[in-house]
N, C-alpha and C positions, 0 to 999 in steps of 0.2 A: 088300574091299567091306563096308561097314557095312550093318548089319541095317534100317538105317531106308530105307537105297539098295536093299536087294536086297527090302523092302515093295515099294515104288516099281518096281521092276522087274517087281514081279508082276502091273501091268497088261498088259502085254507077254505073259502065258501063252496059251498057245493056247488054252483054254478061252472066253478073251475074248475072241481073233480068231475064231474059231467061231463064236459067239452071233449079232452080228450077220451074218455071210454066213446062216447058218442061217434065221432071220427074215428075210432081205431079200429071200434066194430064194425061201424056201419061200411069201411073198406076190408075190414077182413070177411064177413058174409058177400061183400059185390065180387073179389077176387074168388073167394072158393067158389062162388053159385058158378061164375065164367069161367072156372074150369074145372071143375068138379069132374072125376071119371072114375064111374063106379069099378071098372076091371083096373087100376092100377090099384084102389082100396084090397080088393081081390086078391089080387098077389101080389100082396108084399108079404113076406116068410118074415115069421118070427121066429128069432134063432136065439139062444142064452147070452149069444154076443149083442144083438140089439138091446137086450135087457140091462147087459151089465154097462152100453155105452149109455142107456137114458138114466140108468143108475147115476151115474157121472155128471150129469146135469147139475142136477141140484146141489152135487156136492161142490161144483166149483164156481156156482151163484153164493155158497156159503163163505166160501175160500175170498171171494173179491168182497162181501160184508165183513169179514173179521180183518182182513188187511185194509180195510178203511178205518173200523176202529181202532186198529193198535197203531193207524198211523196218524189218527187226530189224537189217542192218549198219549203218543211221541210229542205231537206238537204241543203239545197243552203241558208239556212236561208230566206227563201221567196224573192233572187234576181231575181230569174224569176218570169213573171208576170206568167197568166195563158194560154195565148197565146202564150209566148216563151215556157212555159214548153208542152203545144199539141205540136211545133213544135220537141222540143228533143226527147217527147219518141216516137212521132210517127217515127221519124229517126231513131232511134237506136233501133223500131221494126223492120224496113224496113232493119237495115243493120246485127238485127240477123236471119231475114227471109233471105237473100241473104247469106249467113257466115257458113258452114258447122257445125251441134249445138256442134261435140266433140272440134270446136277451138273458136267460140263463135265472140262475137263483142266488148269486151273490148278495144279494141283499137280504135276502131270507135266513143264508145261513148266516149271516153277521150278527142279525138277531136272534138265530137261536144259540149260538153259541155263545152270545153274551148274556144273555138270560143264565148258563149255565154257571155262572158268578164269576167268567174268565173278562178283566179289564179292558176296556176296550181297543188299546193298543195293540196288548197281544190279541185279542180276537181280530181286529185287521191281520194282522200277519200271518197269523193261520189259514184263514182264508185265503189270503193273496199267497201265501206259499205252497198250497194246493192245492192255486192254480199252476201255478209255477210247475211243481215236480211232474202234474199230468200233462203241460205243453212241451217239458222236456222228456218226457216218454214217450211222446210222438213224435218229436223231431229227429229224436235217434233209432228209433224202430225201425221208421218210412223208410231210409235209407237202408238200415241195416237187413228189413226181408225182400229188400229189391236188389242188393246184393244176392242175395240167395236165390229168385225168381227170376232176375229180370226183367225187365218194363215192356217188353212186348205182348204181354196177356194180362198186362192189370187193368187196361180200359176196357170201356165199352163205347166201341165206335157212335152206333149208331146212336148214342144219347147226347141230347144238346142241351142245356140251360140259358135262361135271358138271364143276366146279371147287368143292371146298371146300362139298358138300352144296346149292348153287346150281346148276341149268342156265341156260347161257350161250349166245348165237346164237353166229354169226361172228363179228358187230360187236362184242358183247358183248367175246367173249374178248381181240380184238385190242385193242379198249379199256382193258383189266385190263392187258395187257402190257405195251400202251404207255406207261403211266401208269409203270408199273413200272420198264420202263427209265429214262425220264427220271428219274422219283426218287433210282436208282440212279446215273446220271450225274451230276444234279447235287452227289450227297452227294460224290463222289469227285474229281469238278471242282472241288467248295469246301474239299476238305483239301489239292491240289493243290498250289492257286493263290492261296489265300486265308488262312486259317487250321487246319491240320490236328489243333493239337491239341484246338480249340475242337470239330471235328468229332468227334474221338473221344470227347469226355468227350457230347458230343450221341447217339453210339452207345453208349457203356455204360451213360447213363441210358434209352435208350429199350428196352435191352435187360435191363433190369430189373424190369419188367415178368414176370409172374405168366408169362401164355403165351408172352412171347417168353424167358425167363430159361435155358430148355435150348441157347440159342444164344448166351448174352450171352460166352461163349469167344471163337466164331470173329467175333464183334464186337469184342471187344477187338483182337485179332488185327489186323482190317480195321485198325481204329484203325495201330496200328504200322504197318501196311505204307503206311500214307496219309501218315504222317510218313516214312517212308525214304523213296516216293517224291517227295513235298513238294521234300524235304533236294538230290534227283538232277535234276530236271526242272523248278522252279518258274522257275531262270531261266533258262535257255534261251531265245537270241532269238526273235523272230515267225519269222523264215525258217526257225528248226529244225521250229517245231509249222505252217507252209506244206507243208511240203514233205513232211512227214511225214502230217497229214488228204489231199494230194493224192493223193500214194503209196495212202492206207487208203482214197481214194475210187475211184480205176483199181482195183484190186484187186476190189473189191465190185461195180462194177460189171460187170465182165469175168465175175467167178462169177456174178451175175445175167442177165445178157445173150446168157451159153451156151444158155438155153432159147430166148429169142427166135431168134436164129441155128438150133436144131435144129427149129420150127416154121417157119420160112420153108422149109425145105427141103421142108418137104410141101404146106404153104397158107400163099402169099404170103398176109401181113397185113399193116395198118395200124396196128393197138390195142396199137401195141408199147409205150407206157406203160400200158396199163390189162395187159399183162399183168407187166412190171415192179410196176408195183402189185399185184397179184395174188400174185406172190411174195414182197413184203413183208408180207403177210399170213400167207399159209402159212408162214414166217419162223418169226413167233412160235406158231404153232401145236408148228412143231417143235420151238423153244427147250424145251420143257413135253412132249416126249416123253420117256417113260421107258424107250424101247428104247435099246442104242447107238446112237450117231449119227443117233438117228431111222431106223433100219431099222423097214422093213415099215410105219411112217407114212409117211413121203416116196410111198413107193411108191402108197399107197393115196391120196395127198389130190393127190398130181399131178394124176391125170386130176378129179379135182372142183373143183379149182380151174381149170384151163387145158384141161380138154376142151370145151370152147364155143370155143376158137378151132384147133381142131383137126379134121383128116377124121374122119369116123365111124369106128371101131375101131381109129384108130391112135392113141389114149391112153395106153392102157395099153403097148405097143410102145415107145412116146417117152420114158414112164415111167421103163420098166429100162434104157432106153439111157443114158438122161440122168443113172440111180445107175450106170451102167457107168465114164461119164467123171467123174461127178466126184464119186465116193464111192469106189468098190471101188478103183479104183489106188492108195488109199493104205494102204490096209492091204496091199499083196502091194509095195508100193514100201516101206513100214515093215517089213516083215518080212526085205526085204533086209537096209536100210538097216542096221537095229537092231545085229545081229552087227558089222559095220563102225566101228559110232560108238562099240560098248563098246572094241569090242578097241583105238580111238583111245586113248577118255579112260579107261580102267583099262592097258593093258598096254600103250599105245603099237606097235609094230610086230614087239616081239621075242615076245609069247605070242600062240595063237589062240583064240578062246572061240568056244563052240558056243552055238547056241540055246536048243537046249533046257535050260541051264543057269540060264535065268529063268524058265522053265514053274511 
């Protein structure tokens, strides 16, 4: 095992699976202790309809894992079976659940998916095209359930952010992000599709630049990986990139949709795009947490975003349930998995490797 794989392996230590449960707990026990209320526990009526909405949980935490892997076995041209594809995303959920969400796991999954014997070319591409299909699932949704809601009940006045020595409302901040994403899409959309290397030489000039110059590396960088993927993807019929945004739209919707489904179960609602909306907000709030995975933010900006369409004290409760399903299982599913996919892709089936041997 090379030194730069057993780096790479050191997001895996327990140290980093720790951090976040640490933070996620230790704010999901201070929020419930603070508002904990034994008479709202009391009456809440359990009805076959709350059962058949928690029913629905899990099924559509299942739904957003199988539309990741049939859309990495799309990208890879179906080299992974379907069992090596459960093993990658379950890994490369585990290593953005451990990966603080403003620096992300890009480099994690590049290594395991090239581990998986996928070239390294195409393994760029895949990844950067997965970034790609989920910044363009955001960019057209934002707009399209604000159509449907309008913009006057998706903030929350009274919340402010410091960004960059400026304070920011709600509006404010999702505006900066928004803004950002699309920038970001379209730069990577037009080395793509259009001209990649015009695009790079557009990134190492703009990254030369006084304050942007301590980055102009991982600029150049971008540059290359915008032509490999160019080189892998550019032509590709219309039904590849159909079928593949349709794929990355079920998916995103199914993880957004989990909270509607575990608030019906308590208070039948209507406002299911204004809370849809609502979680594209908090979205980006979390993209820009510096905890892992957004631990202990999730948990806190839940109930401030989607406590107005919930029972009184059962916010914070829906909170930890909702990081129950569909956060923590992948880190204790990764911590399986992990030991599994080494002993695969290094020693195949005749040695066994322990965990603690990436710590």
């Amino acid at each position: 095992m090379s030194s730069r794989h057993r780096q790479i392996l050191k997001y895996f230590s327990l140290k980093r699976i720790s951090i976040p449960i640490i933070i996620g707990l230790a704010t999901a026990i201070f929020l419930f202790v603070r508002d904990f209320d034994s008479q709202v526990f009391a009456g809440i009526k359990w009805t076959k309809y709350s059962a058949l909405w928690l029913a629905l949980v899990p099924v559509l935490m299942i739904i957003r894992d199988l539309s990741y892997m049939y859309r990495i076995r799309l990208l890879t041209d179906y080299e992974l079976s379907w069992k090596r594809s459960f093993q990658v995303i379950m890994l490369w959920e585990f290593a953005s659940s451990i990966t603080p969400s403003v620096v992300g796991g890009s480099a994690v999954a590049l290594f395991i998916v090239h581990k998986e014997g996928i070239n390294m070319g195409r393994t760029t591409a895949v990844v950067m095209t997965t970034a790609l299909l989920d910044e363009l699932f955001y960019i057209i949704m934002v707009p399209t359930v604000i159509l449907i809601t309008g913009i006057n009940n998706l903030f929350i006045p009274e919340l402010s952010f410091s960004l960059a020595g400026a304070t920011l409302s709600s509006k404010g901040i999702f505006i900066v992000g928004y803004v950002f994403i699309l920038l970001m899409t379209t730069i990577i959309f037009a080395g793509v599709f259009f001209n990649p290397q015009k695009v790079k030489q557009l990134l190492i000039s703009v990254f030369k630049l006084r304050f942007l110059h301590r980055w102009a590396h991982q600029a150049e960088q971008t540059g290359d990986e915008l032509i490999t993927t160019s080189s892998e993807m550019k032509n590709r019929p219309f039904s590849f990139w159909l079928k593949a945004f349709l794929i990355t739209l079920l998916s995103w919707t199914a993880r957004f949709w989990v909270v509607n489904v575990m608030i019906m179960a308590f208070n039948p609602v209507n406002q299911h795009f204004l809370i849809y909306a609502r979680q594209l907000v908090m979205w980006v709030i979390l993209l820009i947490s510096p905890t892992p995975g957004g631990s202990g933010i999730a948990e806190y900006f839940f109930p401030v975003f989607l406590g107005e369409f919930i029972e009184n004290g059962l916010a914070t409760p829906l909170a930890i349930f909702w990081r129950l399903i569909s956060y923590y299982p992948y880190l204790f599913i990764g911590v399986l998995v992990l030991p599994v996919w080494l002993r695969r892709v290094y020693f195949g089936k005749r040695r066994n490797i322990r965990f603690r041997s990436v710590r």
